[in-house]
N, C-alpha and C positions, 0 to 999 in steps of 0.2 A: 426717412421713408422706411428702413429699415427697422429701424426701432415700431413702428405704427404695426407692418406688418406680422413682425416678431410677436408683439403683443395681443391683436386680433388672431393669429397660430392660437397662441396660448390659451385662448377664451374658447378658441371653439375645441380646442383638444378639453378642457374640462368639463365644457357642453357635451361635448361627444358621450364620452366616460358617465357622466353621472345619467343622461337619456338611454344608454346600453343595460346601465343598471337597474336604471325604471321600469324596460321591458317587461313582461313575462316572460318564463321560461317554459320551453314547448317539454321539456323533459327529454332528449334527446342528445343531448351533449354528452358528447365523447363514449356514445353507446352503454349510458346508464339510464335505465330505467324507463318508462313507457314502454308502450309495445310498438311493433317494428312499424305499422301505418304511420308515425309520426314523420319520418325520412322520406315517406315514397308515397306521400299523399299528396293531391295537389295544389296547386299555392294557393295560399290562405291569402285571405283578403286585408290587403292594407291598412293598417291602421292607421292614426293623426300620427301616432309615438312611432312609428314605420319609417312614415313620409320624411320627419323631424330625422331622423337616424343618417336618413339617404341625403339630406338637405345638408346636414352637416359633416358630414364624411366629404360629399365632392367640394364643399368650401375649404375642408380641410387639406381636401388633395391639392386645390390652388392656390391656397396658400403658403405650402409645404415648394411646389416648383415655384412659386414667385419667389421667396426664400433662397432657391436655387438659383436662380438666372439673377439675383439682387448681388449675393455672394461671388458670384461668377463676373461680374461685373467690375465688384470692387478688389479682387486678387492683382494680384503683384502682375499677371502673365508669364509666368514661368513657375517652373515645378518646382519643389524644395530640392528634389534629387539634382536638378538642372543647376541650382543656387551652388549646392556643396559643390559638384563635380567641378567648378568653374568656377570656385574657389571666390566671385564676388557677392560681398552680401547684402542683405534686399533692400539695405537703407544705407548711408555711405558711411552716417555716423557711428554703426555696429562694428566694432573691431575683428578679425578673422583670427580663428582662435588656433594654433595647428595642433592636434594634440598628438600627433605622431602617434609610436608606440605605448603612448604613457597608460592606456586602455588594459596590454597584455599584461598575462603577471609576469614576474620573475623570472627569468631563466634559473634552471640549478645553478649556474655556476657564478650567478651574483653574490655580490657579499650581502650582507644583511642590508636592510632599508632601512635607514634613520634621517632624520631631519638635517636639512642642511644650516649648518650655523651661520649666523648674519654678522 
């Protein structure tokens, strides 16, 4: 189910993108060029490429929270922060790794770091 909706996201996120670029441009982005009526005129009347834009946006917005609540579904129920702090990990098979200090570097007063012989 995941997979389905994953891949209908995807279709309409390209749908989206390439009907934004279809558009016309009013001249008015990002305050280049037209004159100032273009901003503070009143709404222009919809067009099919309008309707289309608006149709696919909210499929995209419910697809995006299905998405969510799909994801939310299938998590573990616990945080990753909750996993480390408590030291069990999220499948039994995973070995717990401690890595102590081995992160920090050197104190000065170590001797040099060289490999340990086997």
């Amino acid at each position: 189910m995941e997979n389905v909706v994953l891949i209908v996201h995807l279709i309409l996120a390209l749908s989206l993108i390439g009907v934004v670029l279809l558009q016309r441009s009013e001249g008015g982005g990002l305050g280049m060029g037209g004159g100032g009526g273009g901003v503070m005129s009143g709404r222009a009347a919809a067009t099919a490429l309008g309707k289309v834009t608006w149709g696919l946006a909210a499929a995209f917005i419910v697809t995006s929270i299905a998405l969510t609540i799909i994801a939310a579904e299938n998590s573990a129920g616990g945080s990753v922060l909750d996993r480390l702090t408590t030291g069990t990990p999220a499948e039994e098979d995973a070995p717990v790794t401690d890595l102590g200090d081995s992160l920090l570097p050197p104190a000065p007063t170590d001797g040099p770091v060289v490999p340990l012989a086997e």
